[in-house]
N, C-alpha and C positions, 0 to 999 in steps of 0.2 A: 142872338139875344145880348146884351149890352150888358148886364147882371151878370153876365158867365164870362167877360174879362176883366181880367183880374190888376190890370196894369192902373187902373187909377185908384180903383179902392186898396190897393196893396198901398200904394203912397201916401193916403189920407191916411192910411191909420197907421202909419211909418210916423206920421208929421204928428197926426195927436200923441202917437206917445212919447215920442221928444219933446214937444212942450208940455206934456203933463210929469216926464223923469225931472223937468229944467229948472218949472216955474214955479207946479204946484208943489212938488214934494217938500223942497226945501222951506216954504212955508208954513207946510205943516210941522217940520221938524223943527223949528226954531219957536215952537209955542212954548210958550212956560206957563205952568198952573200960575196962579197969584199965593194960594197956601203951601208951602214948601212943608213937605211931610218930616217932623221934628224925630229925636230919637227916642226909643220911651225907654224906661227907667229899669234897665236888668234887675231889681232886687224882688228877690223872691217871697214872698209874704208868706208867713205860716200861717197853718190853718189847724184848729183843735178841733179833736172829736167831737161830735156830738150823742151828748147823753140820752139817751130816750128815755121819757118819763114811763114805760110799761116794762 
C-alpha cells in the first residue's frame, strides 16, 4: 500500500516545515500593533470611608 511508505510523506512535511520556520514565522513576528500600549500613571489615589446614613 503506497500510504504505508513513508519516504515521500516524510519529505513533504520536512519541506513544509521549513518554509513555514523560514517565511511565515518571521512575518508574523515583525507585526507591530499600530496603538503602542502607553505607561499609566503609578500615583495612588486615596479613597475615604464611606458614612452610612443608618
Amino acid at each position: 500500500m503506497p500510504q504505508l511508505d513513508p519516504s515521500p510523506w516524510f519529505a513533504i512535511l520536512v519541506f513544509s516545515w521549513l518554509i513555514f520556520l523560514t517565511i511565515i514565522v518571521p512575518k508574523t513576528l515583525n507585526h507591530t500593533f499600530p496603538n503602542e500600549p502607553s505607561l499609566q500613571n503609578t500615583q495612588t489615589l486615596k479613597t475615604k470611608a464611606w458614612t452610612w446614613p443608618w
